[in-house]
N, CA and C of each residue as an Amber inpcrd file, in Angstrom:
protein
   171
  24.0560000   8.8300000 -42.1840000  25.2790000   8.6520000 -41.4270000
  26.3090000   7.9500000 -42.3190000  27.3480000   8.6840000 -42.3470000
  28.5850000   8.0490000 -42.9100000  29.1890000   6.5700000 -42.3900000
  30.0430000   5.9860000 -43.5320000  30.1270000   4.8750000 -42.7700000
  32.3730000   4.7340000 -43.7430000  33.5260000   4.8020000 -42.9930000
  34.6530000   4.6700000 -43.0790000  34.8600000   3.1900000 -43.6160000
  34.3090000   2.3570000 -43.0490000  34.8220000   1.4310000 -43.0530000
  35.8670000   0.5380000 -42.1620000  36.4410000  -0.1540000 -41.8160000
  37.6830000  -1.1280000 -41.4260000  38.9630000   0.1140000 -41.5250000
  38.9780000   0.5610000 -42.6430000  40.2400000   1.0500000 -43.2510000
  40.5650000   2.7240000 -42.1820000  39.4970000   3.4290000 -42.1090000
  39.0280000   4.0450000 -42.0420000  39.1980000   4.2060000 -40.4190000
  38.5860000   3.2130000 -39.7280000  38.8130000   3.1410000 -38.3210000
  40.4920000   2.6200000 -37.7300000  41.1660000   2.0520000 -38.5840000
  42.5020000   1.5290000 -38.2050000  43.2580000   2.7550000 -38.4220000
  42.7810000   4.0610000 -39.2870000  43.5630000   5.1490000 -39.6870000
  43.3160000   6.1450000 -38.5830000  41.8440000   6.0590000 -37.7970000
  41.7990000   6.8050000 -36.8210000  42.5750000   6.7970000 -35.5390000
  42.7460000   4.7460000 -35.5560000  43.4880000   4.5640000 -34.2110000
  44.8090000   4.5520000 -34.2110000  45.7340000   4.6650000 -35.4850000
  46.9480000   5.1880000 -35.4940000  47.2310000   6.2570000 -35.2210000
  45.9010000   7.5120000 -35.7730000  46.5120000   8.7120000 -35.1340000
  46.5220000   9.2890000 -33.9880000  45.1920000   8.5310000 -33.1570000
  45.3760000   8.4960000 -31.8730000  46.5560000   7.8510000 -30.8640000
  46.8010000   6.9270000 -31.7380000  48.2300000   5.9550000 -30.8000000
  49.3750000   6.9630000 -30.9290000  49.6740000   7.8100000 -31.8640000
  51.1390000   8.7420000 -32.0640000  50.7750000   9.6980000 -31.4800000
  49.3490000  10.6790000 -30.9780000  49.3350000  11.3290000 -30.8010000
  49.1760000  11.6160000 -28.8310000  48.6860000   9.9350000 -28.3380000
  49.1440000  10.0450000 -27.0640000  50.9600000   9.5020000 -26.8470000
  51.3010000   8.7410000 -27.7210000  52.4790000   8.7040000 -27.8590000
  53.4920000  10.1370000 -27.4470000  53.0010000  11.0140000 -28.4460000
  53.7920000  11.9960000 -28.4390000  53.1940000  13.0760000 -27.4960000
  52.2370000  12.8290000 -26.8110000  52.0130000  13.0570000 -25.7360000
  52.9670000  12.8500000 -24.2160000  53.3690000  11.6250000 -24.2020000
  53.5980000  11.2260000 -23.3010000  54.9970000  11.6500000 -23.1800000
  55.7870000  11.4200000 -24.3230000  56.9350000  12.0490000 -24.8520000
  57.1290000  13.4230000 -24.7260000  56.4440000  14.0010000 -24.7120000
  56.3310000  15.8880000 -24.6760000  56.2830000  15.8970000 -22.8740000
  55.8380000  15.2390000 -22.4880000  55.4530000  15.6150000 -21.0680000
  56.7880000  14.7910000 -19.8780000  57.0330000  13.5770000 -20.7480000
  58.4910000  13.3680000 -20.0680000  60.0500000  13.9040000 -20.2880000
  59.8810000  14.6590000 -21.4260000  60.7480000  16.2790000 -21.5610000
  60.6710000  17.0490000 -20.6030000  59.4020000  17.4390000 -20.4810000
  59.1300000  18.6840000 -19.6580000  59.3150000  18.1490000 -18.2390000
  58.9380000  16.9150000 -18.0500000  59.5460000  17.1430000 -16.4590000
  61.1420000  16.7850000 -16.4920000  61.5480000  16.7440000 -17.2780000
  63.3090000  16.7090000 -17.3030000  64.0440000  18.0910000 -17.1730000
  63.2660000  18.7130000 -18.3660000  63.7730000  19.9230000 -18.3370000
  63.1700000  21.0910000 -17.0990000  61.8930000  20.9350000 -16.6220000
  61.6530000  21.8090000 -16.1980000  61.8580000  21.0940000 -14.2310000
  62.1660000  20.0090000 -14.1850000  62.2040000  19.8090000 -12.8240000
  63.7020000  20.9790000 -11.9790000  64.9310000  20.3920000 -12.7400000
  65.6400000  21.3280000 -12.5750000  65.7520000  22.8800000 -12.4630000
  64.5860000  22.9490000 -13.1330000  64.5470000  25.0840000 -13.0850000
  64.0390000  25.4800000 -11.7950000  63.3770000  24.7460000 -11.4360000
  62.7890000  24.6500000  -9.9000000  63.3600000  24.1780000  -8.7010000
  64.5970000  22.8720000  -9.0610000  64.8170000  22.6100000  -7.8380000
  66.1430000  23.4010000  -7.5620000  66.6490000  24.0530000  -8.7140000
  68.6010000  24.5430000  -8.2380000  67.9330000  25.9780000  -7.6470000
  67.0380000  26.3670000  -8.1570000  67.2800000  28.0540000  -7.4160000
  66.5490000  27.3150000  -6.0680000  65.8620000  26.8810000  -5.8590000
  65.3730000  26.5830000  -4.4150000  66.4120000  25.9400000  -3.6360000
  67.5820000  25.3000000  -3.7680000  68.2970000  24.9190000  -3.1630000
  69.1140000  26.2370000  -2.8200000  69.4750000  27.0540000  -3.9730000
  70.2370000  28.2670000  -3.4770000  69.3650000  29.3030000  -2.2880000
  67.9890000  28.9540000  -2.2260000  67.3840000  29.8740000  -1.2970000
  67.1780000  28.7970000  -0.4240000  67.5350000  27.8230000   0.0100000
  67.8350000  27.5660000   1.2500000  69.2260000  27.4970000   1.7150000
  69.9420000  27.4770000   1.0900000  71.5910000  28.2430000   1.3390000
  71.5210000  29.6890000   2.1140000  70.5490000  29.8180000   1.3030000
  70.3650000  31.7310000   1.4700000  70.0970000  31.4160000   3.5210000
  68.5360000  30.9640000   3.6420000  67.6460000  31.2880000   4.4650000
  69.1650000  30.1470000   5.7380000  69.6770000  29.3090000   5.3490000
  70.1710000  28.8220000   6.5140000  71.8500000  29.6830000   6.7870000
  71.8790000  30.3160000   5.6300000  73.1380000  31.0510000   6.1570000
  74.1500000  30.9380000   6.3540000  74.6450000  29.6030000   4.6950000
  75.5840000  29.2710000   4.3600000  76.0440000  30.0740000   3.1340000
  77.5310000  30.3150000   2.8720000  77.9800000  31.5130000   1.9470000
  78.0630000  30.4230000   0.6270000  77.8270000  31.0540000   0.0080000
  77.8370000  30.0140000  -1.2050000  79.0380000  29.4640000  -1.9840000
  78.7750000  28.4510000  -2.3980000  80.5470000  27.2000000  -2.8400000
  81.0790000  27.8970000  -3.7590000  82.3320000  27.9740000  -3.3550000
  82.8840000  28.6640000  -5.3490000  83.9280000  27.5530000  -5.9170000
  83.3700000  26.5410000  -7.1000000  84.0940000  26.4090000  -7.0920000
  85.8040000  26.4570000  -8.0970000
């Protein structure tokens, strides 16, 4: 069995720290960007279903 060392294990837990880092970062994009794609057309289909003509403005 191999053995890293000190050096070795502090190099593993950096790349784990950037890589939930940039995890967390990737995923609070996506609900930025993708919350909106979902909520504007659903608002226009309840415009639709209640049978209001839509705003121009």
């Amino acid at each position: 069995m191999e053995t890293h060392g000190p050096l070795g294990t502090l190099w593993v837990g950096l790349g784990l720290c950037a890589f939930y880092i940039a995890l967390i970062w990737i995923n609070t994009l996506l609900g930025f960007v993708l919350t909106p794609l979902f909520l504007v057309p659903l608002t226009w289909l309840q415009d639709r279903v209640r049978g209001k003509s839509p705003a121009r403005g």
